[in-house]
N, C-alpha and C positions, 0 to 999 in steps of 0.2 A: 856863192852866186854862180849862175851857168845851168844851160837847159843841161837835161835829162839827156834827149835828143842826140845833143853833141857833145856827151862825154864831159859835159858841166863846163863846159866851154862857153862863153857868149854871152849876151844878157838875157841871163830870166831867173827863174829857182830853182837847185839842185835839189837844195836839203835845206833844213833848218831846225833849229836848236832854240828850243824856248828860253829865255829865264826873265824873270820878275824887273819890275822897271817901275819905281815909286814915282808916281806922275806928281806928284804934290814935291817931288825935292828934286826938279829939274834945273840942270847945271849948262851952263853954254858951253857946250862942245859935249855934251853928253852924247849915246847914241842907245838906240831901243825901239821898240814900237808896242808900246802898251796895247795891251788887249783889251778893247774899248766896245760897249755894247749900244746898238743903236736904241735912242730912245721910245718910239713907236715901236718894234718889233720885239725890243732884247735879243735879237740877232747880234752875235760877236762879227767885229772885222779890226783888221790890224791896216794903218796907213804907213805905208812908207817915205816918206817926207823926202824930197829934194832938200839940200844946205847951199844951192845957190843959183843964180840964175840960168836960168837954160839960154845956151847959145843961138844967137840967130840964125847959124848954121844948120840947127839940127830939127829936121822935120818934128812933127810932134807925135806924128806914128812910128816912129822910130825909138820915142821913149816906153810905150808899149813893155810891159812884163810878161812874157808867157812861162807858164807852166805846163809842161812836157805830161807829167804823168801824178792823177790823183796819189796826196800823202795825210797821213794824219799827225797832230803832233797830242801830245798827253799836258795837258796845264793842271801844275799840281793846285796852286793856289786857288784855283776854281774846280779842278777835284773832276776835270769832262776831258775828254780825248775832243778836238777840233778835225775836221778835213779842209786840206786844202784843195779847190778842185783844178783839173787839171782844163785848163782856156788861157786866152791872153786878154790882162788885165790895163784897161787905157790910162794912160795919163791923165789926173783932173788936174787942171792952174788954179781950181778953188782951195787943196789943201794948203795948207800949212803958208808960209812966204812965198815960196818957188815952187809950190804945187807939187804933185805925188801921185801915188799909186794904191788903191783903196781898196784892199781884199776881202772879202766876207767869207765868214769861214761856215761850216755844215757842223 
């Protein structure tokens, strides 16, 4: 984790490393973000799930992901190269328990 930007420094995304994550043999304290396609489109996007409450300290723009600089990643299991585009991705409180960050990828 860490912008581009600032030497991977900070919160957003540097890099990332795919691998496989069997949604059907989910374990608590697992960790992953299946690569999930929207229903209407077949558009892929990965969510990134908070595992716990967000503080009432912390603004809700502040939980904010950005991405510094367009990257692609290769998913063998689906056999397509993805892009990640480069913007800042908002927090949604509708995913997951404690709500996340919902990418859709190119």
């Amino acid at each position: 984790m860490g912008r581009k930007l600032l030497n991977c420094d900070g919160w957003g995304l540097c890099d990332v490393e795919w691998f496989f994550w069997d949604c059907s043999n989910q374990q608590l304290g697992s960790t992953g973000s299946p690569l999930q396609f929207q229903s209407s489109t077949n558009r892929p996007f990965v969510d990134i799930l908070f595992d716990e409450p967000i503080p009432s300290n912390v603004a809700i723009e502040d939980l904010a992901l950005a991405i510094d600089e367009e990257f692609q990643v290769y998913i063998e299991s689906e056999q397509i190269n993805l892009t990640f585009k480069a913007q800042v991705y908002s927090y949604n409180e509708t995913l997951g328990d404690y709500g996340g960050i919902r990418i859709y990828l190119d």
